[in-house]
C-alpha positions in Angstrom: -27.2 22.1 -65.0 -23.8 22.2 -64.3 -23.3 21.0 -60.7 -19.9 21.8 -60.5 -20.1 25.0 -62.0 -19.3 28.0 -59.2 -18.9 31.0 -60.8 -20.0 32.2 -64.0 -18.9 35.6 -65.4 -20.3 35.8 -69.1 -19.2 39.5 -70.6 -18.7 41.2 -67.9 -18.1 45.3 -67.8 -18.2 47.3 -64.8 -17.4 50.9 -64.3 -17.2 53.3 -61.0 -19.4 55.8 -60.9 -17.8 59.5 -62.0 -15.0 57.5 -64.0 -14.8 57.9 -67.3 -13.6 54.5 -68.7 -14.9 50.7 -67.9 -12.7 49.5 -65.6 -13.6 46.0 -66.7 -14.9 45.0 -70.2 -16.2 42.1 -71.5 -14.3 39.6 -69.4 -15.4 36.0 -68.8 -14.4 33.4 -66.4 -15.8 30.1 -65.2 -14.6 28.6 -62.1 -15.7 24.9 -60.8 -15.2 22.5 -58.1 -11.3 21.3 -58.3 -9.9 24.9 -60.1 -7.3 26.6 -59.1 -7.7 30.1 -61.3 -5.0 32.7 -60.6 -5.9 36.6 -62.7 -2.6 38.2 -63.5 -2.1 41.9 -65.4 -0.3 45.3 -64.5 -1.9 47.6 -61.6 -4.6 48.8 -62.2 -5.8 46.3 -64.8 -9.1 45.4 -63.5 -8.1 42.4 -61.3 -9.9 43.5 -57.9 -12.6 45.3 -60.1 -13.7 41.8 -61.4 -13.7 40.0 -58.2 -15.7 42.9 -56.9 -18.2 42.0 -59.6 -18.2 38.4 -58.9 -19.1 38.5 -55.6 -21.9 40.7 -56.1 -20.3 44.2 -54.2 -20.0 46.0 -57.8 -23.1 45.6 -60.3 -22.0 44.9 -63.6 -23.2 47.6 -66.4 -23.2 44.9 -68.8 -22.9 40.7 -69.1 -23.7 39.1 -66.5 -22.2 37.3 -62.8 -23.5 34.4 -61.5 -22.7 31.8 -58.3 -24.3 28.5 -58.1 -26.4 30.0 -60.9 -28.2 32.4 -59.0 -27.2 36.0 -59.6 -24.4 37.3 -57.4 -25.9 40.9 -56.4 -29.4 38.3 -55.3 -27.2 36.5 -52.6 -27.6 38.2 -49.0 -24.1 38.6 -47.2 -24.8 35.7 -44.5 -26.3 33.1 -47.9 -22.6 34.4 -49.8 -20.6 33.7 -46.7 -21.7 29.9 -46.5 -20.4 29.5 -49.8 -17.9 32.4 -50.9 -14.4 32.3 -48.1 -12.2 35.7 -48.8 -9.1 36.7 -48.0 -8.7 40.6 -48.7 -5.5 41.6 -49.6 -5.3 44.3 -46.6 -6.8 43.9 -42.8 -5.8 45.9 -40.2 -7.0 43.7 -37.1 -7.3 45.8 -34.2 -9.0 43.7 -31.6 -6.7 41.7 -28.8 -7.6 38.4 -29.7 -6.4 34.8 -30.1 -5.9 32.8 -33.4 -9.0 30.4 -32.3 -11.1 33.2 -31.8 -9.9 35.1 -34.7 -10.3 32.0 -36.6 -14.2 31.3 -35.2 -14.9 34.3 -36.4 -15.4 32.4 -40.1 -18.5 30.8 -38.6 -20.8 33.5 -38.3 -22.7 32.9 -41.4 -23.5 29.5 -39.8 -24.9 30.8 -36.6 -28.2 31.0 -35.1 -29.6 34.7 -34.4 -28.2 33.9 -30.3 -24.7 33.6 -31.9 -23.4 30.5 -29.5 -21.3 28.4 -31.0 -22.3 24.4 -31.2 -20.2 21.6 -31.2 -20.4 21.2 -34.9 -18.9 25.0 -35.1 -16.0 24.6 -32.7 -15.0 21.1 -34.9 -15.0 23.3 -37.8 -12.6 25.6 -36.4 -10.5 23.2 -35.6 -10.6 21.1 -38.7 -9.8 25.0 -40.5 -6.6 25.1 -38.1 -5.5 21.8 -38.9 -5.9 22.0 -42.7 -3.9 25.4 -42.6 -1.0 24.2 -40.4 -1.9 26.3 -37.3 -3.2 24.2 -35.0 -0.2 24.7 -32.7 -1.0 28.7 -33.5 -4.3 28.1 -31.6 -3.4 29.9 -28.2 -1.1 32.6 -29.5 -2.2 36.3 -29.6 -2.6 37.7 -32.7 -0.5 40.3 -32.5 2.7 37.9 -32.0 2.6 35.9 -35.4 4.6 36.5 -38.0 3.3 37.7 -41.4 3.4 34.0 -42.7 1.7 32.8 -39.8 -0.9 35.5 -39.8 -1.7 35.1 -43.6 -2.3 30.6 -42.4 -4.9 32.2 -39.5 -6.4 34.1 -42.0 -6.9 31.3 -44.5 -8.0 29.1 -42.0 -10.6 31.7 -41.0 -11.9 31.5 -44.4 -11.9 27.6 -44.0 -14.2 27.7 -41.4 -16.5 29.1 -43.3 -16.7 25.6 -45.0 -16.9 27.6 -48.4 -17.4 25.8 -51.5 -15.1 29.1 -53.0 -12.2 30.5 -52.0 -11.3 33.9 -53.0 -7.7 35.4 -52.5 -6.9 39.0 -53.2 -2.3 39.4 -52.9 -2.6 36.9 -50.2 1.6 36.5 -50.5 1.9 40.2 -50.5 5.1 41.5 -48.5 5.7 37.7 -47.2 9.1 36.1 -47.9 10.5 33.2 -50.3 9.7 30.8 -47.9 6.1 32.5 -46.8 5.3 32.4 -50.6 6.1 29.4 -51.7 4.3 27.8 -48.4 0.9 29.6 -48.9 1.0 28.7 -52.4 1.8 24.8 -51.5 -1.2 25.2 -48.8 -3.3 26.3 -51.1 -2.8 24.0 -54.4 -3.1 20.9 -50.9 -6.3 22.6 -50.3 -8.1 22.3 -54.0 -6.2 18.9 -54.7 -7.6 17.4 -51.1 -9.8 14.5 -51.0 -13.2 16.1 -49.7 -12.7 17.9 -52.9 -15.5 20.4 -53.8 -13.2 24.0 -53.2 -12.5 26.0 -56.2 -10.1 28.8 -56.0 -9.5 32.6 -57.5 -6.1 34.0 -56.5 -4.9 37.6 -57.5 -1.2 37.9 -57.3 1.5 40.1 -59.0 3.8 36.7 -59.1 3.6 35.3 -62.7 6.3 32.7 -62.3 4.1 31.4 -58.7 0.9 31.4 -60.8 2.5 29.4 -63.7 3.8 26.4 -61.2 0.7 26.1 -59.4 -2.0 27.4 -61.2 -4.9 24.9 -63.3 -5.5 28.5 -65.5 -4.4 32.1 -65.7 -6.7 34.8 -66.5 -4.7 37.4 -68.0 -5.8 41.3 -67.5 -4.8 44.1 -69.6 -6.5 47.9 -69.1 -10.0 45.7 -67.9 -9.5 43.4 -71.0 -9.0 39.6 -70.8 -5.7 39.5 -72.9 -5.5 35.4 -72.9 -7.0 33.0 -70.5 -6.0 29.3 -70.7 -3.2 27.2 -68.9 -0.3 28.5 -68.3 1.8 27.9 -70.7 -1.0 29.2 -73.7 -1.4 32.8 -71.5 2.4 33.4 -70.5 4.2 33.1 -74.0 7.0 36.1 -74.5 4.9 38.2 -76.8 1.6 38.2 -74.5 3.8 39.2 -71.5 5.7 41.9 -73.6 2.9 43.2 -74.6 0.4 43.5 -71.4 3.2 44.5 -68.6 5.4 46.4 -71.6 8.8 44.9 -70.6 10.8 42.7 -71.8 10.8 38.5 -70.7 12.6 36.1 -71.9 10.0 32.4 -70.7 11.9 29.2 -70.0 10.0 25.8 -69.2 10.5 24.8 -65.4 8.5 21.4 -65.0 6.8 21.6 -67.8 5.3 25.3 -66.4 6.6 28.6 -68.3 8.8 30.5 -65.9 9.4 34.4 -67.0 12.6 36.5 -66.6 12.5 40.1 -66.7 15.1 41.1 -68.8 17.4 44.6 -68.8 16.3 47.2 -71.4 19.2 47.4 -73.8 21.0 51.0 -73.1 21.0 53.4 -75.8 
């Protein structure tokens, strides 16, 4: 058995009830200890759909889904949170709270049925703050970080989970240059750390991003896997003209492909 082995998703189709077409078909992916796996493709190409699947919320018509090697819709929602940390791309967070108790939050799945938290819990929360850069975030209110600084808390949140996957839906969505490039940085620090043991899915609409700091991209096109591979095998001019229909020229940026929409010639 593959120890390292996460996730395994072997052929996987999926379709919403009432809809006419799979909105996934076929698609594979493996994801171990140490990856950093970033799914690209136009809206609307399957990319939520899948991790939906792989985390055992949508049941696959056909293929299969498994973590650890156990199937994902077997795992209860307290056994998936010890080893599955996600960051949804939208939360609306409502309560008046403060970023260590937002952040503590990511230890529930650890917690006996009394719910009190033990020392081991509050060093975990604390390590999670640290490892995300928010330790000195710890007594703010929530409500008075930025959008960079939210999206850190909410990472760290999933850190606390001490998960051995993390899973990130548009996490750099409506953040800055800056926001971006520093979540992305956390991130790649995160998978590359010492402790090791943390693979990583990340959905994002940023090609050139997942290029520079992505181990593979998984490529989605209409719920198909169009290429999958490093980089610079998926994001060659003719696969990226092809699946978001526009053209690119690529250029190499450190040894990573970096794309560049071009303007359609004006007839």
């Amino acid at each position: 058995m593959d120890h390292d082995l996460i996730l395994a998703l072997r052929e996987v189709t999926a379709r919403y009830p009432g809809v006419p077409r799979d909105a996934v078909a076929g698609v594979s992916l493996d994801v171990r200890a140490g990856d950093f796996v970033t799914i690209l493709g136009p809206n609307g190409s399957g990319k939520t759909t899948l991790l939906r699947v792989a985390l055992g919320v949508l049941p696959a018509t056909a293929g299969t889904a498994h973590i650890l090697g156990r199937p994902a819709t077997a795992w209860g929602r307290r056994a998936l949170a010890r080893l599955v940390g996600v960051v949804a791309q939208r939360e609306d967070n409502l309560f008046p709270q403060r970023v260590r108790e937002t952040v503590a939050l990511g230890r529930y799945p650890h917690l006996s049925l009394w719910g009190a938290m033990r020392p081991e819990d509050r060093a975990a929360v604390t390590r999670a703050l640290e490892r995300c850069d928010a330790a000195a975030l710890a007594d703010r209110w929530i409500w008075t970080l930025s959008g960079g600084e939210y999206q850190r808390v909410r990472l760290a949140r999933a850190l606390a989970q001490e998960p051995r996957l993390l899973v990130l839906d548009e996490p750099t969505a409506s953040l800055d240059i800056r926001h971006e490039m520093e979540l992305f940085e956390l991130v790649r620090a995160l998978v590359d750390a010492p402790t090791g043991g943390l693979g990583v899915i990340l959905i994002t609409h940023h090609v050139n991003l997942a290029a520079r700091f992505a181990d593979r991209v998984l490529l989605l096109d209409a719920g198909r896997a169009a290429a999958h591979g490093r980089p610079a095998e998926v994001l060659t001019r003719e696969t990226v003209e092809r699946v978001f229909a526009w053209p690119v020229a690529i250029q190499p940026f450190d040894d990573r492909p970096q794309m560049i929409p071009l303007r359609r010639t004006q007839s």
